[in-house]
mmCIF file as gemmi writes it, N, C-alpha and C atoms, coordinates in Angstrom:
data_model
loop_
_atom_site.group_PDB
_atom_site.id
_atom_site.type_symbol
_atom_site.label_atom_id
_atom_site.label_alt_id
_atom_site.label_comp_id
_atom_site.label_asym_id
_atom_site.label_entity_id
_atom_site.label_seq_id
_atom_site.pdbx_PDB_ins_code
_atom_site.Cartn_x
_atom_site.Cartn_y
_atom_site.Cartn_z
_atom_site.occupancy
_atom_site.B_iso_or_equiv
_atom_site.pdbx_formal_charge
_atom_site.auth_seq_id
_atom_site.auth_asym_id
_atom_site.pdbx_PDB_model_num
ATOM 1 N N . UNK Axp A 1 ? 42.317 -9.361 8.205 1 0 ? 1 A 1
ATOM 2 C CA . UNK Axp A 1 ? 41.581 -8.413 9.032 1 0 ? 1 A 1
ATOM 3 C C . UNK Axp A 1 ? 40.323 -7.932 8.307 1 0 ? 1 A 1
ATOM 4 N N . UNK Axp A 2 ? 40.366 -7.574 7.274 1 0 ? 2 A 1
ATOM 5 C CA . UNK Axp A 2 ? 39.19 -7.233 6.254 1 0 ? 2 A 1
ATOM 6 C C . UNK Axp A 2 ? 38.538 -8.255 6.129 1 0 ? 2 A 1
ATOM 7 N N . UNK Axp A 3 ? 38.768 -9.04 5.754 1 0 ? 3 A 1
ATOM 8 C CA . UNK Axp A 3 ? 37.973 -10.265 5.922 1 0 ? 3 A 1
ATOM 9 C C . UNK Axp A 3 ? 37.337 -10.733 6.778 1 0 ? 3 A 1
ATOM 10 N N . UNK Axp A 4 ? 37.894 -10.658 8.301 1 0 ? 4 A 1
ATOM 11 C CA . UNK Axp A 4 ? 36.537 -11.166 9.437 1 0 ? 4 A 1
ATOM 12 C C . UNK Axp A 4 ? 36.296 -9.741 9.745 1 0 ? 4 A 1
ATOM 13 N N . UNK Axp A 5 ? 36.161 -8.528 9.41 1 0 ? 5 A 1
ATOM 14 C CA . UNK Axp A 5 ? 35.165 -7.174 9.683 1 0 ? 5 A 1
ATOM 15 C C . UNK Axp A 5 ? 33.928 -7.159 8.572 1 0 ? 5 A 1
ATOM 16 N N . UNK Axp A 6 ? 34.279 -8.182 7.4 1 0 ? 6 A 1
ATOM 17 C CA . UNK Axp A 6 ? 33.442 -8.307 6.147 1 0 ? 6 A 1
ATOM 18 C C . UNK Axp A 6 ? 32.522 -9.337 6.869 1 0 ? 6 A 1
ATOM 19 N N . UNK Axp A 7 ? 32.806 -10.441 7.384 1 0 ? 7 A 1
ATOM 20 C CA . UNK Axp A 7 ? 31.776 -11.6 7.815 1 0 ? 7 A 1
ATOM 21 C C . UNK Axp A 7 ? 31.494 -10.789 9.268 1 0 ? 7 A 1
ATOM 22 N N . UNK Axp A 8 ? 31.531 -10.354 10.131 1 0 ? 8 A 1
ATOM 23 C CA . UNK Axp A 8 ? 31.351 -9.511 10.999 1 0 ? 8 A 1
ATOM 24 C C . UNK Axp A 8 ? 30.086 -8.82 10.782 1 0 ? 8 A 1
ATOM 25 N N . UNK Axp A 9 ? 30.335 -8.302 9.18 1 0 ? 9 A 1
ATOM 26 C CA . UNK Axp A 9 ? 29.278 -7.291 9.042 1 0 ? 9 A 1
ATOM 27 C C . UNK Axp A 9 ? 28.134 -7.78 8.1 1 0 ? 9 A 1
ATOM 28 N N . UNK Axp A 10 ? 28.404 -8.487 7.621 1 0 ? 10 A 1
ATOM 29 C CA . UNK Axp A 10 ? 27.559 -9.337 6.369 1 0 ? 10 A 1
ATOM 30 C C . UNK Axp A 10 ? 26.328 -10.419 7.866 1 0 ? 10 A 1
ATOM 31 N N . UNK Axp A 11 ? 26.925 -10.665 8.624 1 0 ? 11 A 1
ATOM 32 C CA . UNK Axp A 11 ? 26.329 -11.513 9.671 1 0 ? 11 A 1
ATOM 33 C C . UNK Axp A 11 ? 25.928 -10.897 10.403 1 0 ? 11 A 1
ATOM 34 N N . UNK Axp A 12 ? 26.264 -9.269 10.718 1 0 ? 12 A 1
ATOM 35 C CA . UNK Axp A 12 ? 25.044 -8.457 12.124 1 0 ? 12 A 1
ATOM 36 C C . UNK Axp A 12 ? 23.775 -7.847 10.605 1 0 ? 12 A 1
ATOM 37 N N . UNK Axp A 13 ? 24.109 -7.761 9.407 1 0 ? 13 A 1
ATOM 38 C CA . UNK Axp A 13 ? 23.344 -7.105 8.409 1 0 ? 13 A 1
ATOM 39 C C . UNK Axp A 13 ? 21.661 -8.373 8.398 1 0 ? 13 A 1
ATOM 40 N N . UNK Axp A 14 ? 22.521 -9.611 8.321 1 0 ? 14 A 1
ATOM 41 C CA . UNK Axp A 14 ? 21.521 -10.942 8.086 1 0 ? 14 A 1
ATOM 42 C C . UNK Axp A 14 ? 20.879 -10.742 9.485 1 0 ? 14 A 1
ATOM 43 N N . UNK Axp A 15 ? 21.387 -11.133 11.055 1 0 ? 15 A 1
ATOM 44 C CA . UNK Axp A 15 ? 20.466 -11.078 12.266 1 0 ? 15 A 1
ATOM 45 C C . UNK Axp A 15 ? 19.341 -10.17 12.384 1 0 ? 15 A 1
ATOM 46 N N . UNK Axp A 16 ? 19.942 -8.162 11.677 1 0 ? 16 A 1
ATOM 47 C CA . UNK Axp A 16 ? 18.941 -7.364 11.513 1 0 ? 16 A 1
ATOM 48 C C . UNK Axp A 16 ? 17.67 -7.775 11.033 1 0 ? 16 A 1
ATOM 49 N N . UNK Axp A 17 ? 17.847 -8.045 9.703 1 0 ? 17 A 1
ATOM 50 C CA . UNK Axp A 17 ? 16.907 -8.456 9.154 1 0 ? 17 A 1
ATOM 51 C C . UNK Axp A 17 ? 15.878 -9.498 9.517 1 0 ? 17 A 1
ATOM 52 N N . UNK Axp A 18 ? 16.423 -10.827 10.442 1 0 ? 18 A 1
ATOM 53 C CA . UNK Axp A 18 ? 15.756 -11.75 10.708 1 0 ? 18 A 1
ATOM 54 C C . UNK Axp A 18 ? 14.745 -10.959 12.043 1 0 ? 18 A 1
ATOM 55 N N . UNK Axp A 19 ? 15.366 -9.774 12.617 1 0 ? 19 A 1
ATOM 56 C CA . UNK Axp A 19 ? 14.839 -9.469 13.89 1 0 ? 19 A 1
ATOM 57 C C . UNK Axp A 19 ? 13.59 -8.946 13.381 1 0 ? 19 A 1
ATOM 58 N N . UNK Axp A 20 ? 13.869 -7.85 11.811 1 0 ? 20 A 1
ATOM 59 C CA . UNK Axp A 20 ? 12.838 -6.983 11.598 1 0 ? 20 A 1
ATOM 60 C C . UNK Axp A 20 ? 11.762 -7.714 10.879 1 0 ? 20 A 1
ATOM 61 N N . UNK Axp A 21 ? 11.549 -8.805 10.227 1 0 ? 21 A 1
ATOM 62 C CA . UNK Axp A 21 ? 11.121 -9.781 10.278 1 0 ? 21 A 1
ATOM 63 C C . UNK Axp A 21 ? 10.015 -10.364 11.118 1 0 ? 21 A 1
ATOM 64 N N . UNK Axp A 22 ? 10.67 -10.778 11.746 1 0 ? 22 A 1
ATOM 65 C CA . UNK Axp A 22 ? 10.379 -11.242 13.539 1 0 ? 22 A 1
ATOM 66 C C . UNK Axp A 22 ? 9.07 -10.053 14.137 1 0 ? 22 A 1
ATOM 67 N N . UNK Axp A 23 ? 9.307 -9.025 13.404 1 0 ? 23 A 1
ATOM 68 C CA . UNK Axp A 23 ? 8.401 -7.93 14.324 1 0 ? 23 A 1
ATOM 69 C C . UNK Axp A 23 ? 7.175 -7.788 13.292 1 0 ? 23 A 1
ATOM 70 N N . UNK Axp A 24 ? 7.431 -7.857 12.214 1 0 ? 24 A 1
ATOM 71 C CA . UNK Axp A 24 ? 6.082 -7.693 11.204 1 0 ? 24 A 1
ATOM 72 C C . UNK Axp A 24 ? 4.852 -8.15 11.232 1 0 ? 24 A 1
ATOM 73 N N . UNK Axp A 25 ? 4.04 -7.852 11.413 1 0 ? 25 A 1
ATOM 74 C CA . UNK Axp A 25 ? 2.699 -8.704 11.919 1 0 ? 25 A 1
ATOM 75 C C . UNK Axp A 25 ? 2.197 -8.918 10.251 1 0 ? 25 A 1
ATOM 76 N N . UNK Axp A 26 ? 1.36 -9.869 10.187 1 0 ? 26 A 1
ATOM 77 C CA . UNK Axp A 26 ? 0.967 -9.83 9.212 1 0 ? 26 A 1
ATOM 78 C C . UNK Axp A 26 ? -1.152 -10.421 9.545 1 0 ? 26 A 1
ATOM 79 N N . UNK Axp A 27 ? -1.716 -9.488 9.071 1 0 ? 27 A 1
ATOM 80 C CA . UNK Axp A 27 ? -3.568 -9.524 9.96 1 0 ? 27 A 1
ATOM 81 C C . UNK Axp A 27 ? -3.983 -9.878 8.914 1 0 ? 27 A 1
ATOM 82 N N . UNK Axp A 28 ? -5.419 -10.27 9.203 1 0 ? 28 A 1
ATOM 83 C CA . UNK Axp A 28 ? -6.232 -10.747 8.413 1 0 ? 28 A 1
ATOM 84 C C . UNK Axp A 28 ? -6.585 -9.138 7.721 1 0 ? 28 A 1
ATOM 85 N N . UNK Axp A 29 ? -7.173 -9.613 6.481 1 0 ? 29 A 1
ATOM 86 C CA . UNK Axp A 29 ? -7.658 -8.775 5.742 1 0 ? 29 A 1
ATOM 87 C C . UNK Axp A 29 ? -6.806 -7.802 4.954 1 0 ? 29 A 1
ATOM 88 N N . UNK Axp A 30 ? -5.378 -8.435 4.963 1 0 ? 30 A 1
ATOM 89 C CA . UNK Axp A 30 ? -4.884 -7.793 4.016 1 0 ? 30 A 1
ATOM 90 C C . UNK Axp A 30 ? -4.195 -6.604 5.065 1 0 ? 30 A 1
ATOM 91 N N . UNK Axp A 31 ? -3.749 -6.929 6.187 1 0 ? 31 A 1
ATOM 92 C CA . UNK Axp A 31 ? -3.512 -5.272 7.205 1 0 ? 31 A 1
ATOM 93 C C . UNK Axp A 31 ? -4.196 -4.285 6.787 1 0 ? 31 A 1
ATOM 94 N N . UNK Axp A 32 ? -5.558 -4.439 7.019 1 0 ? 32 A 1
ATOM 95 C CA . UNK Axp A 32 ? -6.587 -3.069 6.585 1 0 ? 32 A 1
ATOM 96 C C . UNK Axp A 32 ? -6.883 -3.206 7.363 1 0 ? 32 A 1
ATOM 97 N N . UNK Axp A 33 ? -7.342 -1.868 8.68 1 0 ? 33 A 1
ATOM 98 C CA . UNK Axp A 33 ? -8.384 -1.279 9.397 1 0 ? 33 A 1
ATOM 99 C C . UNK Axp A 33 ? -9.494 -2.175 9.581 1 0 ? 33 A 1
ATOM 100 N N . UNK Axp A 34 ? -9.583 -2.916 10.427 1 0 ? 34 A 1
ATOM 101 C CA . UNK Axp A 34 ? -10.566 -3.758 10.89 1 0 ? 34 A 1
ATOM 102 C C . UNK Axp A 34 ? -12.349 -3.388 11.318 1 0 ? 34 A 1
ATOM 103 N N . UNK Axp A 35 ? -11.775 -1.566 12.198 1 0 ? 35 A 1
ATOM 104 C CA . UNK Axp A 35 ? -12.713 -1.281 12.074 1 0 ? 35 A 1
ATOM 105 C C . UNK Axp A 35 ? -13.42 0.025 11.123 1 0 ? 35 A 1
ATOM 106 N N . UNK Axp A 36 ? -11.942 0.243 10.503 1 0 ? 36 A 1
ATOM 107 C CA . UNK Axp A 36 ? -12.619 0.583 9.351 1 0 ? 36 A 1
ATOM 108 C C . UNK Axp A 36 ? -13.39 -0.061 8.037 1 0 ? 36 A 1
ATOM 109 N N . UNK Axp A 37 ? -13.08 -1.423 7.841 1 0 ? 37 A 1
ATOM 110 C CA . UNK Axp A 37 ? -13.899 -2.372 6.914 1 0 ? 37 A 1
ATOM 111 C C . UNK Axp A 37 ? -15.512 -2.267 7.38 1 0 ? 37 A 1
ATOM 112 N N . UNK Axp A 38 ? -15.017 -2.559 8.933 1 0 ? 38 A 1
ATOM 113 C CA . UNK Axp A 38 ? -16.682 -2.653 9.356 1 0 ? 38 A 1
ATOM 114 C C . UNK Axp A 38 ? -17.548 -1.099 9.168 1 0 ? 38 A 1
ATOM 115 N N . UNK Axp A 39 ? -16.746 -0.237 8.841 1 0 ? 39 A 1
ATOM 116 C CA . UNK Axp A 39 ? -17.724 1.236 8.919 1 0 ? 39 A 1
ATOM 117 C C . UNK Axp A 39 ? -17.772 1.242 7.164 1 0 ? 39 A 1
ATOM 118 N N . UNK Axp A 40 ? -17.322 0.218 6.68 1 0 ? 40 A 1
ATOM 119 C CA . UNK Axp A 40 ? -17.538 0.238 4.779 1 0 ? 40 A 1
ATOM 120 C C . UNK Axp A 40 ? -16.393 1.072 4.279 1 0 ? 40 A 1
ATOM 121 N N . UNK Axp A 41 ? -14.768 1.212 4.469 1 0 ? 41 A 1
ATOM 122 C CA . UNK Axp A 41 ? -13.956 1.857 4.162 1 0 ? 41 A 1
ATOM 123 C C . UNK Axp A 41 ? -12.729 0.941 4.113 1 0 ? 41 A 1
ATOM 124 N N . UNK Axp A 42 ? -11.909 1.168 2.908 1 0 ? 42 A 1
ATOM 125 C CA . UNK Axp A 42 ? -10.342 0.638 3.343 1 0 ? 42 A 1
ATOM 126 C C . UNK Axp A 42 ? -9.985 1.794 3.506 1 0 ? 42 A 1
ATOM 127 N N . UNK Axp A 43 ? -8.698 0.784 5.294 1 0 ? 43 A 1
ATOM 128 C CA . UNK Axp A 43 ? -7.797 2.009 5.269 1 0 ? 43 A 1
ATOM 129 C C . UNK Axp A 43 ? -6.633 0.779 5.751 1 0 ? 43 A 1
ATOM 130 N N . UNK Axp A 44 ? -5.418 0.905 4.943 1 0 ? 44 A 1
ATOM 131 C CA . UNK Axp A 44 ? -4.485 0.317 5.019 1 0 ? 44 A 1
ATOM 132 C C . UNK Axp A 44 ? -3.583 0.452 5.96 1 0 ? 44 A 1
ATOM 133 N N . UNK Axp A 45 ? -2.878 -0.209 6.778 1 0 ? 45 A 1
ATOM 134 C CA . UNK Axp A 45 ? -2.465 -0.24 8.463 1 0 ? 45 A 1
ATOM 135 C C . UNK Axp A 45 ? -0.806 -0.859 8.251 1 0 ? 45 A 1
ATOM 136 N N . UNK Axp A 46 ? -0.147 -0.574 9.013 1 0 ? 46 A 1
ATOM 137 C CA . UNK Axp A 46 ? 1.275 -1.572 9.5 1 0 ? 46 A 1
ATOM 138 C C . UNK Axp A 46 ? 0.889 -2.455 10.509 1 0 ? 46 A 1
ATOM 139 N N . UNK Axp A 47 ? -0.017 -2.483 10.474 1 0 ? 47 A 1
ATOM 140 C CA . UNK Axp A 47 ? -0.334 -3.54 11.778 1 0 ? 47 A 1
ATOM 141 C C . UNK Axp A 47 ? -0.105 -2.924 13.405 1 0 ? 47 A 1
ATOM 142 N N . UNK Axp A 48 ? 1.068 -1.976 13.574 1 0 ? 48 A 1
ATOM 143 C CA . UNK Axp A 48 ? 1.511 -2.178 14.616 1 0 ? 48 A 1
ATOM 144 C C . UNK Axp A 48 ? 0.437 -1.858 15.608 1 0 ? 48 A 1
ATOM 145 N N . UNK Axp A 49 ? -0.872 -1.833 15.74 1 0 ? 49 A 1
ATOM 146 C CA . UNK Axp A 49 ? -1.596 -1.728 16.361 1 0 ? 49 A 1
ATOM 147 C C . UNK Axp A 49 ? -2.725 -2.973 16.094 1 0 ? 49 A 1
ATOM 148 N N . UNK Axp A 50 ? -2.673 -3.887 16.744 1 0 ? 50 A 1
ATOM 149 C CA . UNK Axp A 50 ? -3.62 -5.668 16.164 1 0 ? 50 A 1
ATOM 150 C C . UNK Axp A 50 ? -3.926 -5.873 17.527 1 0 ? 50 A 1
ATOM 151 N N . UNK Axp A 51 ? -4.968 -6.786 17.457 1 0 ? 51 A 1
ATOM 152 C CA . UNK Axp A 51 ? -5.572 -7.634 18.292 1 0 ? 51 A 1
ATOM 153 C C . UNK Axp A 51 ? -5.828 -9.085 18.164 1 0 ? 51 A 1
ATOM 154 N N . UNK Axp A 52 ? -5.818 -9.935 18.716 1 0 ? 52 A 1
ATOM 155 C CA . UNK Axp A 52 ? -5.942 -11.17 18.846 1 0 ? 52 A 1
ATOM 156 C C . UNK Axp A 52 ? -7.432 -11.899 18.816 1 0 ? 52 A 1
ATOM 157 N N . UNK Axp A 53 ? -8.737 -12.248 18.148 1 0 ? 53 A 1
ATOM 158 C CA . UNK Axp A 53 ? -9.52 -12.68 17.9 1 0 ? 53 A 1
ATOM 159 C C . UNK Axp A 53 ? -9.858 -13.963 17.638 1 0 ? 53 A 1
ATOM 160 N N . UNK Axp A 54 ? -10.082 -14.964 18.238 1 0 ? 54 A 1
ATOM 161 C CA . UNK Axp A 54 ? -10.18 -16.22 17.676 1 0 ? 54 A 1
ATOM 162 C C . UNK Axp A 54 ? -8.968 -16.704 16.875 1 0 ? 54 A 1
ATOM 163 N N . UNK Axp A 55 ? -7.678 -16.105 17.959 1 0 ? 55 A 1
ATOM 164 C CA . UNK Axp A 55 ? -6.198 -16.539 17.35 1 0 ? 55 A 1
ATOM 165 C C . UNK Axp A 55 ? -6.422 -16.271 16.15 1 0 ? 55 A 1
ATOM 166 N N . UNK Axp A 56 ? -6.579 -15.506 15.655 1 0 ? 56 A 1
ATOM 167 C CA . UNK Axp A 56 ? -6.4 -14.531 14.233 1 0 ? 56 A 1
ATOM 168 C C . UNK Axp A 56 ? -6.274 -12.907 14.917 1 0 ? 56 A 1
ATOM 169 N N . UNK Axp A 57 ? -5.049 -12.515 13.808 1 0 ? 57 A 1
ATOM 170 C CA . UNK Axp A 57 ? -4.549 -11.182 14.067 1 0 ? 57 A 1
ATOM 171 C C . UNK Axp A 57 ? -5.598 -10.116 13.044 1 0 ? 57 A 1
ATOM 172 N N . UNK Axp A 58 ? -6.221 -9.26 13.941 1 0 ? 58 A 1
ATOM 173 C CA . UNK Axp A 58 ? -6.845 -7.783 13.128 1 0 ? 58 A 1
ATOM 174 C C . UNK Axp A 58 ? -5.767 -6.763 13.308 1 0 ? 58 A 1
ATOM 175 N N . UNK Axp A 59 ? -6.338 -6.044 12.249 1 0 ? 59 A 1
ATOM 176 C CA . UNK Axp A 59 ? -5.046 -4.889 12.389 1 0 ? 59 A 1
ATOM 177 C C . UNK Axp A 59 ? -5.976 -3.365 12.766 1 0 ? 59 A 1
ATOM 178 N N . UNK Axp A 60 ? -5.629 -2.505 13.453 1 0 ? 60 A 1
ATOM 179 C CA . UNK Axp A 60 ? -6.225 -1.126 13.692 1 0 ? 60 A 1
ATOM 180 C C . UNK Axp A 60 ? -5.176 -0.028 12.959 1 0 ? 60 A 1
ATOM 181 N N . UNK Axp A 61 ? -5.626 1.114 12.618 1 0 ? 61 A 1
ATOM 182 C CA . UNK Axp A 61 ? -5.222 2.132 12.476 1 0 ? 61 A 1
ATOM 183 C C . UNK Axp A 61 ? -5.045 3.185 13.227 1 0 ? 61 A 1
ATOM 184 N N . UNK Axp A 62 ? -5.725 3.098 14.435 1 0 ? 62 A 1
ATOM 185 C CA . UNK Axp A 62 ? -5.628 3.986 16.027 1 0 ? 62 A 1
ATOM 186 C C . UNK Axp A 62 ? -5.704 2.78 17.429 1 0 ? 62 A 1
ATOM 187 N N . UNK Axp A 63 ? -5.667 3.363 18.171 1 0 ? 63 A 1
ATOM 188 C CA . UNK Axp A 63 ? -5.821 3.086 19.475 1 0 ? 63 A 1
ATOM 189 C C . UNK Axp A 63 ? -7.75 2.694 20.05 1 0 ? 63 A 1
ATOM 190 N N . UNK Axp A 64 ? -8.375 3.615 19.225 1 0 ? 64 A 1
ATOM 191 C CA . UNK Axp A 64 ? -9.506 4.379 19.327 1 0 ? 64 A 1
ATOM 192 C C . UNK Axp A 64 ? -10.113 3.365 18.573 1 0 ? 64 A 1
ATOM 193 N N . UNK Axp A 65 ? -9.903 3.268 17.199 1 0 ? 65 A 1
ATOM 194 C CA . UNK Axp A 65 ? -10.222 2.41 16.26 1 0 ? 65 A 1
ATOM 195 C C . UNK Axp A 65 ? -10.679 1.014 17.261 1 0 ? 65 A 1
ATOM 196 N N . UNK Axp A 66 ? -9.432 0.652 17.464 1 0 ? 66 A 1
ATOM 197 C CA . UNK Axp A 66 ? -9.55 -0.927 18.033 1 0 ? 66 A 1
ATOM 198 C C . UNK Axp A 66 ? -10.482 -1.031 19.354 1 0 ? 66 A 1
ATOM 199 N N . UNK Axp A 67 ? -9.917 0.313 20.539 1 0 ? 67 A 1
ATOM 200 C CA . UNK Axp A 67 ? -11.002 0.082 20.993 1 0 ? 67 A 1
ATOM 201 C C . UNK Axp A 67 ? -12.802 0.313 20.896 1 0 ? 67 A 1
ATOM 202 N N . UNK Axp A 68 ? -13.247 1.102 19.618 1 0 ? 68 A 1
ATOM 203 C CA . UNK Axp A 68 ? -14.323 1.137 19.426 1 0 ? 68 A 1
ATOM 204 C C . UNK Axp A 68 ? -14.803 -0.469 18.991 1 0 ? 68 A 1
ATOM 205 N N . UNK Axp A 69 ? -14.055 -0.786 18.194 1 0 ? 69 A 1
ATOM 206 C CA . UNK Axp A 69 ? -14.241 -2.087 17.698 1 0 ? 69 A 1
ATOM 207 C C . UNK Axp A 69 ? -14.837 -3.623 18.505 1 0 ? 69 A 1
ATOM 208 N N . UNK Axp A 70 ? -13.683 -3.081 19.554 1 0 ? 70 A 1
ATOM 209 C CA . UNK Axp A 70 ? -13.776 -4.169 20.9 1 0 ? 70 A 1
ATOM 210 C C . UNK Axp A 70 ? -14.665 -4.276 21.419 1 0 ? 70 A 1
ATOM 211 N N . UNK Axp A 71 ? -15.812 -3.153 21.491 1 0 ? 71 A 1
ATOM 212 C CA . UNK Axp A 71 ? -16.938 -2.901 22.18 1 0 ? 71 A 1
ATOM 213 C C . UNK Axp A 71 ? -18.073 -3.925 21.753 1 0 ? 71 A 1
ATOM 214 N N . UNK Axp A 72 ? -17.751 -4.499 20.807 1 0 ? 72 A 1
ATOM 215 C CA . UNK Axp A 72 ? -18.815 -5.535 20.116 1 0 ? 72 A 1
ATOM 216 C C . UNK Axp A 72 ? -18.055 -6.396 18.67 1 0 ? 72 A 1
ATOM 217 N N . UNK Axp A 73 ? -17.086 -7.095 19.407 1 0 ? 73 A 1
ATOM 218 C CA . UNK Axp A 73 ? -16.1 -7.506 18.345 1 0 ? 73 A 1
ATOM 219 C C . UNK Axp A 73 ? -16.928 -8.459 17.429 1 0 ? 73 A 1
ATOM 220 N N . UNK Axp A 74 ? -18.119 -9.213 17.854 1 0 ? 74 A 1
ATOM 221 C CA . UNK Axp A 74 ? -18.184 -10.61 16.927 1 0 ? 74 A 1
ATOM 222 C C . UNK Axp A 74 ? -18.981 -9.84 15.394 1 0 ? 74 A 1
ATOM 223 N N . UNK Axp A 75 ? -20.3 -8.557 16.102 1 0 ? 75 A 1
ATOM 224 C CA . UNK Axp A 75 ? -20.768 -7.835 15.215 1 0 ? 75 A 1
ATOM 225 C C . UNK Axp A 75 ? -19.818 -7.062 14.248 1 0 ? 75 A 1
ATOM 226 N N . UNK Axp A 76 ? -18.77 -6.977 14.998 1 0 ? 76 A 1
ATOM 227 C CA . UNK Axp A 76 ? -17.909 -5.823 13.747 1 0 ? 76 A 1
ATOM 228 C C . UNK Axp A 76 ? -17.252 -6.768 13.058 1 0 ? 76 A 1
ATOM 229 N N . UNK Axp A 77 ? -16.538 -7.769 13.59 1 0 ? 77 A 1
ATOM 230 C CA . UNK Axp A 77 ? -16.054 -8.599 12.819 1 0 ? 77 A 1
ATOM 231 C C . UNK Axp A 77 ? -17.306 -9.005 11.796 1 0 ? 77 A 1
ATOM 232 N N . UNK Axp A 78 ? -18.424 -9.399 11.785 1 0 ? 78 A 1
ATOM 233 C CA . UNK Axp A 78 ? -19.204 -10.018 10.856 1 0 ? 78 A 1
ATOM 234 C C . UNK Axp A 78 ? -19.679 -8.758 9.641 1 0 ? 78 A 1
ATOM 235 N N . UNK Axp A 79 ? -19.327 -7.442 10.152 1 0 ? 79 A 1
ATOM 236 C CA . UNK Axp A 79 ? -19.547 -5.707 9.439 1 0 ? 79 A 1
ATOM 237 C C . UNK Axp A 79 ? -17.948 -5.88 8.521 1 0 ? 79 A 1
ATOM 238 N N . UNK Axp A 80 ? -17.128 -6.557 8.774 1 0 ? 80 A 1
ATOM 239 C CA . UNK Axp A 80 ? -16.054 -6.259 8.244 1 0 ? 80 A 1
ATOM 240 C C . UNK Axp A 80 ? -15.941 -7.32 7.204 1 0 ? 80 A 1
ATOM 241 N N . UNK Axp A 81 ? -16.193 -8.709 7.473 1 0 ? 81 A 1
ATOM 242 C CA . UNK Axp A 81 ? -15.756 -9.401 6.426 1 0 ? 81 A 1
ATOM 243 C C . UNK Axp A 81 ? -17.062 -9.122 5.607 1 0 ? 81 A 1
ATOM 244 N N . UNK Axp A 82 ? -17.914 -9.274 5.619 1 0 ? 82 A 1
ATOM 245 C CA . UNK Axp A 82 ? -18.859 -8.862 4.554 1 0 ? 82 A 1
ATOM 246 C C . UNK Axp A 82 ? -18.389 -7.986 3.877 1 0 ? 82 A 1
ATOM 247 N N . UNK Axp A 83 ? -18.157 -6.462 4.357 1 0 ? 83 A 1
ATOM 248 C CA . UNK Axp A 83 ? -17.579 -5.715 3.405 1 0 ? 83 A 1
ATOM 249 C C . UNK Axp A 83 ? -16.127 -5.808 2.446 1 0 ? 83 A 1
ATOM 250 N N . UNK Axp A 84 ? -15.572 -6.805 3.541 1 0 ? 84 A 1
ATOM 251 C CA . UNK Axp A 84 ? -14.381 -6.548 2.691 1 0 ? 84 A 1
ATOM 252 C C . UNK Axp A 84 ? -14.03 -8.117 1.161 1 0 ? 84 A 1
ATOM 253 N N . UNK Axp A 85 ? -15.444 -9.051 1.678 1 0 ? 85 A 1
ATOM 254 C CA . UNK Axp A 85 ? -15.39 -9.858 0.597 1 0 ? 85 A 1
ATOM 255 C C . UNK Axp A 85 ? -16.238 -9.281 -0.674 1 0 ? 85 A 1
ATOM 256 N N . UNK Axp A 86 ? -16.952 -8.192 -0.224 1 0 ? 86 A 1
ATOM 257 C CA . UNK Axp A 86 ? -17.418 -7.946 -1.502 1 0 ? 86 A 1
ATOM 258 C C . UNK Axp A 86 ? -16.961 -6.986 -2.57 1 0 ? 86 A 1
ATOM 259 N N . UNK Axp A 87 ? -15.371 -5.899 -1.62 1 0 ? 87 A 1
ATOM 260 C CA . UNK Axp A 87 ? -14.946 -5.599 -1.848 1 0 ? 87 A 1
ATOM 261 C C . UNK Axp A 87 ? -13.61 -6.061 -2.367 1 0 ? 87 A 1
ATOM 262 N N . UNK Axp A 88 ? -13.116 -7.192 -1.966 1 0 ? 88 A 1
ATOM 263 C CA . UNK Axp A 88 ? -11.678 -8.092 -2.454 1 0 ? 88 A 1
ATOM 264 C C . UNK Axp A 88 ? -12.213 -9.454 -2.292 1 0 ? 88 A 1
ATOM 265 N N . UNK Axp A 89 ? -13.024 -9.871 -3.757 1 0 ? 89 A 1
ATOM 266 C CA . UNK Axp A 89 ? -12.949 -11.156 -3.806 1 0 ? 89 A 1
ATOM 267 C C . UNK Axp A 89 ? -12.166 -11.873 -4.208 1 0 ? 89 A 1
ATOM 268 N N . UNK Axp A 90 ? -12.144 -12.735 -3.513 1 0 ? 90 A 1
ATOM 269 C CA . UNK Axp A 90 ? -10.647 -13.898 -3.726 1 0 ? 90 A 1
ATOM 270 C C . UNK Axp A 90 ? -10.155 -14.378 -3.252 1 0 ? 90 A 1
């Protein structure tokens, strides 16, 4: 009986994990503020707020953020990687 409540539980512990996993976004730039790079700032993000760009994931830090951003994505995108290669080269 201990024994299949042990694999029971060892096996819903492993699915958790694969789910939380499953949800992690992982954006360009290191999950930093997309449009904060472009205003010359890191600000480090969970992602859970991204957008889809040329099938590459950006990450936002607001709602607001992303949509200011959106308003002229190719310019901010080109405000962001500039700043952020001269800021994290590599």
């Amino acid at each position: 009986m201990l024994r299949t409540c042990m694999k029971s539980t060892i096996a819903g512990v492993f699915l958790l994990g694969l789910a939380t996993a499953a949800l992690a976004v992982n954006g360009e730039f290191g999950n930093m503020c997309a449009a904060s790079l472009a205003a010359g700032k890191d600000t480090p993000t969970d992602c859970s707020i991204n957008s889809q760009i040329q099938g590459k994931t950006y990450c936002f830090g607001s709602q607001e953020a992303m949509a200011e951003f959106m308003k002229n994505p190719a310019e901010n995108l080109a405000k962001a990687q500039a700043y952020y290669s001269k800021k994290h080269p590599g």
